[in-house]
C-alpha positions in Angstrom: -51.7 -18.6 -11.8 -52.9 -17.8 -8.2 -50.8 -15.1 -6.5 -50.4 -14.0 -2.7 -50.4 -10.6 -0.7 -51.8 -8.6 2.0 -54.0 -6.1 3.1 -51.9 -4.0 5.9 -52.3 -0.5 7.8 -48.8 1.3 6.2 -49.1 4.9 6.6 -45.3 5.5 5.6 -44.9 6.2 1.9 -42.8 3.0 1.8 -42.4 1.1 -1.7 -41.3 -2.1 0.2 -41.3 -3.8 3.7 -38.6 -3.5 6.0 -37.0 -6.3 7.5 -37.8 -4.9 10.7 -41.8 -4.4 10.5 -44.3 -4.5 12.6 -47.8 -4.6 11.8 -50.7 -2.8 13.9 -54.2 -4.0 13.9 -56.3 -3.2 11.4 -59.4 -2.4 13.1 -61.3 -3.9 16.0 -62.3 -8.2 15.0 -65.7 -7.7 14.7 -65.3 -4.9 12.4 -62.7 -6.7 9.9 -64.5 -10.1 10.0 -67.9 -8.5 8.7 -66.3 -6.2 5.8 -64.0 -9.4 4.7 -67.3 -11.8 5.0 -69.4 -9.1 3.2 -66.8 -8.4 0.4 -66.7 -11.9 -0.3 -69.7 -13.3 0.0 -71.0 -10.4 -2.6 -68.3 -11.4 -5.1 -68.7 -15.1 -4.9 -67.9 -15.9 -8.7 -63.9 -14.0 -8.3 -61.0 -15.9 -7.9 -60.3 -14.8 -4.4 -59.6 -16.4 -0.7 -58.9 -13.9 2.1 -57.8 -14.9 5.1 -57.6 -13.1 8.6 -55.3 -13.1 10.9 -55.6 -15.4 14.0 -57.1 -14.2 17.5 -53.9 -16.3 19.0 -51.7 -13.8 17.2 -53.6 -10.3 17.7 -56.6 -9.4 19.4 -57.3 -7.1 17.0 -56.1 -8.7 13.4 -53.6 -6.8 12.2 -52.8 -8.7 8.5 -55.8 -10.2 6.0 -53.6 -12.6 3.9 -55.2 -12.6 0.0 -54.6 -15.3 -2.3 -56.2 -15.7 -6.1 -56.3 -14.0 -9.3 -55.4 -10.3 -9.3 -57.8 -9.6 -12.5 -59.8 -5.9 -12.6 -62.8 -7.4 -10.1 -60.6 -8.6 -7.5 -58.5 -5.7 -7.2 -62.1 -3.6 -7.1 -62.7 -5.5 -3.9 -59.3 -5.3 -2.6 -59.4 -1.3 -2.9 -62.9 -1.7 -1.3 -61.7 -3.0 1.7 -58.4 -1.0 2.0 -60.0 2.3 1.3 -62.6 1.4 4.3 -59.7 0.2 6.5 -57.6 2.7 5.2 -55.1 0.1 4.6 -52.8 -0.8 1.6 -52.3 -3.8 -0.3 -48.4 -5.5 -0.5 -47.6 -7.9 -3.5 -45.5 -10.8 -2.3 -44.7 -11.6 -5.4 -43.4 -7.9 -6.4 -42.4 -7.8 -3.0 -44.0 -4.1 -3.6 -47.4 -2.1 -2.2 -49.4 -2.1 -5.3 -50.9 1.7 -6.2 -54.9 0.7 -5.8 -55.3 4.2 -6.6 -54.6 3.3 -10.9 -57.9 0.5 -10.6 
């Protein structure tokens, strides 16, 4: 069963998402488009489909939305790119930030 999240920039210690929230970018485009593109297309056997957010919403992409499989190798490349963008990764499913830090 696929499931759905996102990779975020949360520095709060926050265990869920406000109402209320805001994301901010993630990086600079060019940046987050070659890590995501390079992730991927190293891993091209997982269960995975990122997806960045659109130039018309943000200049700078401020959400990567993640669907697929949450088995051991995905979650080793969904660390990968959160530790680089020293982002987190929120569970829509939990509806929690998932502790990357225990893969």
């Amino acid at each position: 069963m696929s499931s759905i999240g996102l990779i975020i920039v949360e520095k709060r210690e926050l265990k869920e998402l406000p109402q209320n929230w805001v994301p901010i970018p993630l990086g600079p485009r060019p940046l987050v488009q070659n890590l995501v593109e390079k992730s991927l297309s190293q891993n091209e056997h997982l269960a995975l489909e990122m997806s960045i957010e659109g130039e018309e919403e943000s200049a700078d992409p401020r959400t990567i939305s993640v669907s697929g499989v949450w088995g051991v190798e995905e979650m080793l490349v969904i660390k990968s790119i959160c530790s680089q963008l020293g982002a987190r990764f929120y569970d829509a499913e939990s509806g929690e930030f998932l502790d990357l830090n225990t893969i």
